[in-house]
C-alpha positions in Angstrom: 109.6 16.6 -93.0 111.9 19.2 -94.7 114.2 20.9 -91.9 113.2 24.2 -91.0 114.6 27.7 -92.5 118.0 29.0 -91.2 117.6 32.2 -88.9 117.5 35.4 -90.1 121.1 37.2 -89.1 122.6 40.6 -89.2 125.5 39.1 -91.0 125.4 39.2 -94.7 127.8 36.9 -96.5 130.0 37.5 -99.1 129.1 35.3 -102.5 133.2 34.7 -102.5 133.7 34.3 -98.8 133.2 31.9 -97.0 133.2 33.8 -93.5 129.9 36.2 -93.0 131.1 39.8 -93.1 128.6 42.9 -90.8 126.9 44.3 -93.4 128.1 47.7 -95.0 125.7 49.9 -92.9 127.1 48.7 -90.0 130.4 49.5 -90.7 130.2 52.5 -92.7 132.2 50.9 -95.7 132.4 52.5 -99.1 133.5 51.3 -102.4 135.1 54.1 -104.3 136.5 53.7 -108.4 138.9 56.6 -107.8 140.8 54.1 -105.7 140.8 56.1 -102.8 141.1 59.4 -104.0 137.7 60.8 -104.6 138.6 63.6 -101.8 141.7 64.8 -103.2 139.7 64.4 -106.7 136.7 66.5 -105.7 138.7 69.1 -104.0 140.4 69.8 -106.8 137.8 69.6 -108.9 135.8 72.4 -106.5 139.4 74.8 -106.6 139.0 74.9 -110.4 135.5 75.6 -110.5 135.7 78.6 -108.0 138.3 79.9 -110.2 136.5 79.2 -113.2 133.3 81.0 -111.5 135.6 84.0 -110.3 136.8 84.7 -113.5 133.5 84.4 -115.0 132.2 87.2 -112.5 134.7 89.3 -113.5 134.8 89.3 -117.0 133.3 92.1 -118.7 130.1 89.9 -120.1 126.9 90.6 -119.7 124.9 89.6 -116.0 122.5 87.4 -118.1 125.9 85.9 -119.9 127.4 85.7 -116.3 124.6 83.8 -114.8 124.6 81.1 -117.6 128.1 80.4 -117.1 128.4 80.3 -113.4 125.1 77.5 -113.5 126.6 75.9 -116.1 129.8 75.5 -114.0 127.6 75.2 -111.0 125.4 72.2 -112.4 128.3 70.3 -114.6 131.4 71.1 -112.7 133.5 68.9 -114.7 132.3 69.3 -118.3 131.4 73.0 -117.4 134.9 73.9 -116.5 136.6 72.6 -119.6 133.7 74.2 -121.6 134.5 77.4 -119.6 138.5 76.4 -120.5 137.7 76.8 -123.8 135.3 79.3 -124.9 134.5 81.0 -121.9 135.0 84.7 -120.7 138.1 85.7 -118.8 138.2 88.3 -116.3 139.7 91.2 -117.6 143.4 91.8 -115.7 145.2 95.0 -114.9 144.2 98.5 -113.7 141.4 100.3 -115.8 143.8 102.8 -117.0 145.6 100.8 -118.6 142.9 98.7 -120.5 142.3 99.5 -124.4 138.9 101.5 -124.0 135.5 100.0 -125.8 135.4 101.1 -129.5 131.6 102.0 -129.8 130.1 101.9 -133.4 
């Protein structure tokens, strides 16, 4: 008669290894492509997008025009920030009085 299955275990082994490792929920183990710096990565990635979004707010665009921007940034903070970089509004710097005034035609 054929011998019967091995037990079931908590212990999930490695295809490469030949020791049985605790599986990854046990120990709370994550793999990350940013080789350890996904944290500083995403942190700085939020800083520029709150400056992006600040200076979106207080450019002199429309609310409607604001709104898009700050989702856009929002929902695609990378590519939304160097779209922003590029063609988006800037706040508007310096006191009022010293601002060129709006030539209305």
């Amino acid at each position: 008669p054929p011998p019967p299955p091995p037990a079931a275990s908590s212990r999930v082994r490695h295809p490469h290894s030949s020791s049985p490792s605790p599986s990854s929920s046990s120990m709370g183990v994550e793999i990350s492509i940013t080789g350890g710096f996904g944290g500083i990565i995403g942190f700085l990635i939020f800083c520029l997008d709150v400056y992006a979004i600040i200076n979106i707010v207080t450019s002199r665009e429309t609310a409607c025009a604001k709104l898009l921007w700050v989702l856009l940034v929002i929902f695609f903070p990378i590519l939304g920030f160097i779209i922003w970089l590029c063609i988006g509004p800037r706040a508007t710097t310096g006191p009022k009085y010293l601002r060129a005034p709006l030539l209305k035609a």
